[in-house]
Steps between C-alpha positions, in 0.01 A plus 500: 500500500448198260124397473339173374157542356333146447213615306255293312279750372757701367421468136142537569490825684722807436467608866788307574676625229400854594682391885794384383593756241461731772691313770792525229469829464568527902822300426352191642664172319183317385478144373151364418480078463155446303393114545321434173302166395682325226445670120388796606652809338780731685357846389309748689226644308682329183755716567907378592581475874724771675862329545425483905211208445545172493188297360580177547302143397389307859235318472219273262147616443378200699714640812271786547248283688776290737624833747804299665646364161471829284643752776790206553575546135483863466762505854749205327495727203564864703785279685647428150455884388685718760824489733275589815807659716479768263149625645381641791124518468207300285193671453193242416243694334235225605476303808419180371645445120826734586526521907611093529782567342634735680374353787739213400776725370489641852541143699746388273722853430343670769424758298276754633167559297183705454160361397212721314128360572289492187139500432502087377744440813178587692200411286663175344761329746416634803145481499470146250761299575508468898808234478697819384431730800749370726768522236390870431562607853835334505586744217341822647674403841869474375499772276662781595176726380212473331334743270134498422340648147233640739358603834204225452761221419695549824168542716354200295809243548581629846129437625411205312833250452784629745437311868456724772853428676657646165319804351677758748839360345387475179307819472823695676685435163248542261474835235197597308642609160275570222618432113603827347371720222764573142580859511249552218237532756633648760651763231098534373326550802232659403178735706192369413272803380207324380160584571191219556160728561257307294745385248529093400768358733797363341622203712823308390619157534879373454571148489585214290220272425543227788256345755672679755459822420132449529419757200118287461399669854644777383260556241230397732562786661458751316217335368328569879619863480336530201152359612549769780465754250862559429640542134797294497756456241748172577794452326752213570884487394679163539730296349300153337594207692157316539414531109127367561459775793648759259254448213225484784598884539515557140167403453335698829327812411522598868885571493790579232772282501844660387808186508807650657647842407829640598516735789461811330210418370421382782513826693290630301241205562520609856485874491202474280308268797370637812559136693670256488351111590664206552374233682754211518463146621864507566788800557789501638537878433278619254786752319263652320291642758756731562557552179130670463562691829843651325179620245298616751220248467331345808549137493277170628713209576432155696465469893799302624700529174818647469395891444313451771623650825746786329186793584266518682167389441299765298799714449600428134253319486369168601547128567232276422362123532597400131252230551194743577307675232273717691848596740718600191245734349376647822922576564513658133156663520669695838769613266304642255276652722787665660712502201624881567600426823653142442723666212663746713564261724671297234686761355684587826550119588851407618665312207880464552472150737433409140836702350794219453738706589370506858443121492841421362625722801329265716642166369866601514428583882356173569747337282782654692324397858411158371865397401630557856279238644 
């Protein structure tokens, strides 16, 4: 079986990374074709690509903002890369910025393809630009299967943008199939033994310093619990991209802001907390929620985000209106109210939907059904 990724993100997120390496290992032939704006550099976290990656030079800055001409570039050039009898499947890891091209692989080679939903297909194209739409259910129609990050995203897209005569077709092919964890934490699971009583609560926060991660409400937050009576210590880990929000966070007595440490560190982060918050704007999985759950720690995440929908509602914890003070710290006043009862549950949480081996299991079997349509 000889895949086509068409991957934009790649270089920006080592989940895909984490797929393909594993997909290899399964003795699937991966190529991955990364579109990338002219004079940007061909590394992945500044370091050298693996020999199966082609990062290749499409389009201008300026072509961001024109749909039709950049996605026509970044096609003429993928025409130009590959002999396309050689593969039997493309995989577009987003619907909009990856899944026209295959789309248009697939009318001109007839190529069969699969199409992954992201959080920005939803929130940005779908929902923003309505001259889009029609073009995105062209894509979802003729692919061969489509894989959502998250139970939300297919219940969201299905509901809200596919027309009634074609959600039973579309939603017939479609796979909820969560990002996976590295083996570090699934070889670290850890059972959370800590105690609360009348001792401060240690809440934890993970995520770099951007708008969407919403870390100001977080702090908010805990500043209600606190007026409740509760003795909270907030700490938040991220990696600085808004500098101006970051030194906001320096300068907060309220929290303690730590920039981003490597996992092990990390861990321990986590197995010194007794929850972990994260309200986000915008998810399309949320990795590190499981992440704390692989540490025991009961998490808060966003209603309708992508974490959202993987337990059930007040089992590991809870989903919240990241938008709604008074909500969010009634949800994490529950928890540690209940903490004893909430951490049990946590510690015997099912975890391996989130183990890669099982996922890459799962796209070698849809690979394999997609390329006989």
């Amino acid at each position: 079986m000889r895949v086509l990724h068409i991957c934009s993100y790649y270089l920006r997120m080592s989940v895909f990374k984490d797929l393909c390496d594993r997909l290899i290992g399964k003795n699937c032939d991966v190529r991955v074709f990364v579109p990338l704006q002219n004079g940007r550099p061909k590394t992945i976290y500044k370091k050298p690509l693996d020999d199966y990656v082609d990062a290749c030079h499409c389009f201008n800055k300026n072509d961001r903002f024109i749909y039709w001409l950049k996605q026509q570039k970044i096609y003429a050039r993928a025409e130009r890369q590959y002999d396309f009898s050689q593969f039997d499947l493309t995989h577009a890891h987003t619907l909009f910025s990856n899944g026209y091209v295959s789309y248009k692989l697939n009318k001109r080679f007839g190529i069969p393809y699969i199409v992954a939903v992201r959080a920005t297909d939803i929130s940005v194209f779908f929902k923003k630009l309505p001259w889009l739409r029609s073009l995105g259910v062209r894509i979802l129609q003729d692919a061969s299967a489509v894989i959502f990050i998250s139970p939300q995203g297919k219940q969201q897209t299905l509901e809200q943008y596919i027309p009634d005569r074609l959600k039973a077709e579309i939603e017939a092919k479609s796979f909820v199939i969560p990002n996976g964890l590295t083996p570090f934490w699934m070889q670290n699971r850890h059972r959370n033994t800590l105690e609360l009583n009348d001792k401060q609560v240690k809440i934890l926060t993970v995520g770099k310093t951007s708008k969407e991660k919403n870390l100001l409400a977080s702090i908010a937050v805990c500043k209600e619990l606190r007026k409740r009576g509760y003795d909270i210590s907030h700490t938040i880990i991220g990696r600085v991209v808004d500098k101006r929000l970051a030194e906001n966070l320096r300068q907060n007595e309220s929290v303690t802001f730590v920039e981003e440490v490597e996992k092990e560190k990390l861990l321990e982060h986590f197995r010194a907390s007794h929850i972990f918050f994260l309200p986000s704007v915008r998810e399309t999985f949320g990795r590190v929620y499981a992440e704390a759950l692989t540490q025991g720690i009961p998490v808060v995440y966003s209603k309708g985000q992508g974490f959202d929908g993987y337990y059930e509602q007040g089992e590991v914890g809870y989903a919240v209106d990241n938008g709604d003070i008074r909500d969010m710290a009634d949800k994490l006043q529950d928890i540690i109210d209940n903490y004893d009862r909430f951490k049990k549950r946590v510690n015997y949480a099912a975890i391996d939907i989130f183990n890669w081996d099982n996922i890459v299991d799962q796209y070698c079997d849809i690979y394999a059904q997609s390329a006989k349509r």
